[in-house]
C-alpha positions, -999 to 999 in steps of 0.1 A, spaced: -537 497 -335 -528 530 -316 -497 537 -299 -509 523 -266 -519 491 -271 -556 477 -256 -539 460 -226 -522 489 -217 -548 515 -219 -566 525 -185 -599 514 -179 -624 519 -147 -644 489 -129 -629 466 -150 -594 448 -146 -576 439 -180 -549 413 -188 -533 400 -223 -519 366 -217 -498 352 -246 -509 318 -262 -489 303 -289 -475 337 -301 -516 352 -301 -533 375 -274 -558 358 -249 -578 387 -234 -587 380 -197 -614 406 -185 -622 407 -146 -657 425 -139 -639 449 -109 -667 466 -90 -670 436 -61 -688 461 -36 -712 456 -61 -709 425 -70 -701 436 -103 -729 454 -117 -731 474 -144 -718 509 -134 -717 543 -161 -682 538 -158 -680 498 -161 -702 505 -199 -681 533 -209 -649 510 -201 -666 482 -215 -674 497 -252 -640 515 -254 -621 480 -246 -642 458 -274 -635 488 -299 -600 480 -290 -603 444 -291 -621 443 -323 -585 462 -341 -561 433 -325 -554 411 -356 -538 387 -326 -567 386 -309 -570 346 -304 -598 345 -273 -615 364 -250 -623 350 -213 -649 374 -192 -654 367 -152 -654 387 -120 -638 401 -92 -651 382 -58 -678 360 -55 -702 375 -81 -698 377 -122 -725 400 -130 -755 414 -107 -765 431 -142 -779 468 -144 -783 495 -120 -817 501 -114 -815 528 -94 -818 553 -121 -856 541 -126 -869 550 -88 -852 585 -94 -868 591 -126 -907 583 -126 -920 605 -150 -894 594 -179 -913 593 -209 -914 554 -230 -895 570 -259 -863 579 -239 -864 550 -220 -866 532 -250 -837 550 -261 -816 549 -230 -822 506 -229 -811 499 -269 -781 518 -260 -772 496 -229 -785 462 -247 -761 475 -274 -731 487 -253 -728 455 -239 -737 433 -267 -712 450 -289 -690 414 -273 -710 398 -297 -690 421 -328 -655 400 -321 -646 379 -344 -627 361 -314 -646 336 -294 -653 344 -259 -658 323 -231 -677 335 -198 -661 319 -164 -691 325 -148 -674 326 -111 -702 332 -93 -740 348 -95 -751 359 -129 -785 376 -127 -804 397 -147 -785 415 -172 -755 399 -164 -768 366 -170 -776 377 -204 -744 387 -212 -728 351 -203 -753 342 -230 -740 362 -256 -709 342 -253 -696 317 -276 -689 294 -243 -699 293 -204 -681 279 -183 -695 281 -146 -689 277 -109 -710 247 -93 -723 272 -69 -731 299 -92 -767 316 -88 -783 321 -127 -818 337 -131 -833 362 -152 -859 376 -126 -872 404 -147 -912 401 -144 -902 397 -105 -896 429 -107 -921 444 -132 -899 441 -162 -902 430 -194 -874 404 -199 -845 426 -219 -804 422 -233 -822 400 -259 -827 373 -234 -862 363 -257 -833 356 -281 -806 343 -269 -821 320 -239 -845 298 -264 -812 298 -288 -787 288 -264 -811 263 -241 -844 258 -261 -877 271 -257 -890 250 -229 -861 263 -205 -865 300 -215 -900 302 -211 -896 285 -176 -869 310 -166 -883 341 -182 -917 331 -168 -911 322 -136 -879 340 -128 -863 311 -112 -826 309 -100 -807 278 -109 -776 269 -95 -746 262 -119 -748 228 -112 -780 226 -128 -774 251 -156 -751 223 -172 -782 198 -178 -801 225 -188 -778 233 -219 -765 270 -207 -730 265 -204 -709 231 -208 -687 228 -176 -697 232 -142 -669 233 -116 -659 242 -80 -655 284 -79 -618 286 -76 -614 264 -109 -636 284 -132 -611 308 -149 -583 285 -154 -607 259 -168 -618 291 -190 -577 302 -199 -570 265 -209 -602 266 -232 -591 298 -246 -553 283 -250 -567 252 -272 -583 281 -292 -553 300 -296 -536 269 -308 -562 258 -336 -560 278 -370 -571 316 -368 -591 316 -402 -611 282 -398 -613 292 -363 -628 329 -371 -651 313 -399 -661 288 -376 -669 314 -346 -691 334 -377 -713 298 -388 -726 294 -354 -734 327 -340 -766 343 -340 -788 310 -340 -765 296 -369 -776 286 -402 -812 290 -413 -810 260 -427 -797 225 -441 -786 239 -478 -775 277 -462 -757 251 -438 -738 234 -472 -737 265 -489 -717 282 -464 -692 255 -450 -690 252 -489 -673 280 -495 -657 285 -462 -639 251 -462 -627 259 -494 -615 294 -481 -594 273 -453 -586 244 -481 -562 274 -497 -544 285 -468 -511 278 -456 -524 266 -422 -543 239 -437 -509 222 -449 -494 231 -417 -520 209 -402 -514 180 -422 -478 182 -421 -482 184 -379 -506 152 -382 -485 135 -400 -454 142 -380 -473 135 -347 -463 172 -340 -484 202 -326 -491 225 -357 -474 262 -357 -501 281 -376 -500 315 -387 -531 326 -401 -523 330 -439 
């Protein structure tokens, strides 16, 4: 890592903290732009691509926790741009979008899990970056849509991906089609996130999640954060084949014998990720 390390670096529309859990870095990440409601500013991007190229060198790096300042998480992209720009041609905007998808997607490069604590409205873009985390946690009165074709859009963000991945394809087409808002509440039985609980619990629910992480073995964790990403396994014998040789991977590590020591002991395991 450089001199300065990626908690200490300076970073605008977005609010960054390192809290330590057992002797690893849990990276708390506050959305900071609540005047409005957290969308996603030039600056907020450029802040938000230097920070995961930071996070991505921390060999500490246990978890990473995303929410936002006030009552919203994410209102998603600026649209303003578009109204100013009417003539742009299909092949820059094309251009201008797979950088933005990939700028903020680039979450999805941690080995790290992360967990969203979805405080409050996720819409649009910012909805579908609370998808591409490993875990969402939300607030009971969170607001959830992806309201694209509302607005003459094509769904983008890989939403066509990740909302049929993370909740099926009889909840994505019914969101993507008929760009409904569901409340956090409902977004539980729906299958997009797991917990659902009043606002002012959401990020400590979301830190204690990211402390259990912290606690658990780094390698099986990272190898375990690497099987279920992207849709998973394609299928039963790549399923075998994998955990195959990944199990064995953790089968040789000091950890593992850590573990069975702590069991055995009725002790919390010290693991160090060797």
């Amino acid at each position: 890592m450089s001199e300065q390390s990626w908690w200490e670096r300076p970073y605008e529309d977005l609010r960054v903290e390192c809290r330590e859990a057992s002797g690893r870095h849990v990276a708390v990440v506050t959305f900071d732009l609540p005047q409005r409601r957290n969308s996603m500013s030039e600056a907020m991007t450029a802040s938000w691509v230097r920070l995961v190229a930071a996070l991505r060198e921390d060999p500490d790096l246990a978890a990473v926790v995303v929410t936002g300042e006030g009552s919203a998480f994410n209102a998603g992209g600026d649209l303003s741009w578009i109204v100013s720009e009417p003539d742009a041609q299909v092949a820059d905007l094309r251009r201008r979008m797979l950088a933005f998808y990939r700028s903020w997607l680039s979450i999805k490069t941690l080995e790290a899990p992360v967990i969203a604590a979805v405080n409050g409205h996720a819409i649009g873009a910012g909805f579908a970056l609370a998808l591409a985390c490993d875990i969402r946690y939300v607030a009971e009165t969170a607001r959830l849509g992806v309201p694209f074709t509302s607005l003459g859009l094509h769904p983008g963000m890989a939403t066509t991906w990740s909302l049929p991945n993370v909740a099926g394809a009889a909840v994505a087409r019914d969101l993507l089609l008929t760009g409904r808002i569901v409340t956090g509440a409902e977004a539980v039985g729906l299958g997009l996130a797991s917990l659902a609980v009043p606002a002012d619990e959401v990020l400590d629910r979301a830190v204690e999640a990211a402390e259990r992480v912290a606690a658990a073995a780094p390698i099986a964790t990272r190898l375990t954060v690497t099987a279920l990403r992207d849709g998973g396994h394609a299928s039963y014998e790549d399923a075998l084949q994998w955990e195959g040789l990944a199990q064995a991977v953790t089968l040789a590590t000091e950890d593992l014998h850590e573990g069975i020591a702590a069991a055995a002991a009725k002790r919390a395991p010290t693991f160090h990720g060797r």
